[in-house]
N, C-alpha and C positions, 0 to 999 in steps of 0.2 A: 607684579608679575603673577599672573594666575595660572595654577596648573590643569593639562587639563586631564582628564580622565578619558580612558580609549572609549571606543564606541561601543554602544552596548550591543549584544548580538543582535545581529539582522530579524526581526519576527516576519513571520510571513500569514496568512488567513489561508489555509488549504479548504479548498472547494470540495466536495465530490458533489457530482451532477448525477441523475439517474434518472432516463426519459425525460429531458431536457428540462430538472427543475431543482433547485437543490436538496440532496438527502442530504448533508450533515456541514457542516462548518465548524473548522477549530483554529483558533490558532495552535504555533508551530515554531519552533526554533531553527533556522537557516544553518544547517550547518556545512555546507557546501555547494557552493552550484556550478560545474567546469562547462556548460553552456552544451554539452547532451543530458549532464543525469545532476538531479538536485538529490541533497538526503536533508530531512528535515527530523528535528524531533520534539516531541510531545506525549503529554497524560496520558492515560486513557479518558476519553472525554466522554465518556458516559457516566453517569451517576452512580448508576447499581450495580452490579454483577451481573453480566452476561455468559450463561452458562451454554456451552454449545452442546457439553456432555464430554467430548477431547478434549476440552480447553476452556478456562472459566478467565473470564478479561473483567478486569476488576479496580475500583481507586487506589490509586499506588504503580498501579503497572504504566512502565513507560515503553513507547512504539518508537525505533529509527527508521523512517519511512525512506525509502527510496523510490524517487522518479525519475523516469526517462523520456525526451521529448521523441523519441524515432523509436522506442519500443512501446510493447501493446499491455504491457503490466505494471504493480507496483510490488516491492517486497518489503514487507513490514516486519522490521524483526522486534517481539514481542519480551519483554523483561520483567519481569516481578520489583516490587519496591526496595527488595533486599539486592538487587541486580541479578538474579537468578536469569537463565533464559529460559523461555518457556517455548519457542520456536519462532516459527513464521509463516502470516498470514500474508497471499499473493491474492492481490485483487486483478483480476483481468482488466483493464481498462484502454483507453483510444489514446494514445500517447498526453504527457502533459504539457499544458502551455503556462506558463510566467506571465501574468500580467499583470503589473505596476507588483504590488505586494499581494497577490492574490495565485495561488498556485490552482489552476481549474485542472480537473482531470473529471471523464465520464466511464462510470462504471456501466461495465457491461453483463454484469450479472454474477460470470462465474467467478469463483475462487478454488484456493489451493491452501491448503496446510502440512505441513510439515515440523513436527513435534522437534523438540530438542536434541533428544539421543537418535532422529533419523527414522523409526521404529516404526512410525504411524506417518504417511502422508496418503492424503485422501483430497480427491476432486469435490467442491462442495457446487451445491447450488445449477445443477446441469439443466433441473426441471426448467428452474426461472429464466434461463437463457433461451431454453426452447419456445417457451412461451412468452418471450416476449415480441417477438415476430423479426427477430434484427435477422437473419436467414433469409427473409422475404421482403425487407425491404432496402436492406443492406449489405446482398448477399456477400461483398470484398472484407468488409467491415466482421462480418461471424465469422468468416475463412479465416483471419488475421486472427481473432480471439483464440478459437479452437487450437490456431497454432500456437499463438502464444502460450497457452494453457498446456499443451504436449510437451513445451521448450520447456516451461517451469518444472514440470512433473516429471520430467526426464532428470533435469539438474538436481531437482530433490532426492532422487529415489539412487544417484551415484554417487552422493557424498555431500550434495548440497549446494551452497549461493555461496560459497566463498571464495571465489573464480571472480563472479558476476557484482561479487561487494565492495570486494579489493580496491 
């Protein structure tokens, strides 16, 4: 008789696209998917320190990522190696799709942060949405972001994503 051991957690390879080609690839730990919103988690998968100046994302820190297939964002909640929070990074993006083990979603430029204690949330990145021309070639598609971006930034600055995490 052999025993068997459960299965190990689902990994997933999360996409981000950016002008139709991939900015970044990592894998991801599956920790739920109720077939609207996936939450995944993972490293910080960049090597060095990334200092924004609000916020330094560094080896050690780990991201609970949350996606949604009918909403225009993602929220990323942000931990330090000791499990500290250090906030949350909202990627504006075009809802995500599931495919095989491949989680795609396309960035659309803007983002959102919002610190720990509440104190600091700030729109980032407005210039590179302007210029990327999505307003003029997509104009449904920048309507939808822009909103998305006001939904977030509104949730942020009342008290937060714990409504929208639950």
């Amino acid at each position: 008789m052999s025993v068997n051991s459960p299965d190990p957690t689902p990994q997933l390879d999360v996409v981000l696209l950016k002008a139709g080609r991939t900015k970044i690839r990592y894998a991801a730990e599956l920790l739920f998917d109720d077939g609207v919103r996936l939450a995944v988690r993972a490293p910080w998968s960049g090597a060095d320190v990334r200092d924004f100046g609000f916020v330094r994302f560094e080896p050690g820190d780990v991201f609970t990522e949350y996606y949604w297939r009918d909403r225009w964002y993602a929220v990323k909640e942000v931990r330090d190696g000791a499990g500290e929070l250090k906030g949350w990074y909202c990627d504006i993006t075009r809802p995500a799709a599931l495919s095989g083990t491949e989680l795609v979603v396309e960035d659309l430029d803007l983002d959102l942060w919002r610190s720990a204690d509440g104190t600091d949330v700030r729109r980032l990145d407005e210039d590179e949405f302007a210029e990327s021309g999505l307003a003029e070639s997509d104009p449904m598609a920048a309507a939808a972001a822009v909103a998305a971006l006001d939904e977030l930034e509104g949730l942020a600055r009342e008290g937060g994503f714990d409504a929208l995490l639950a």
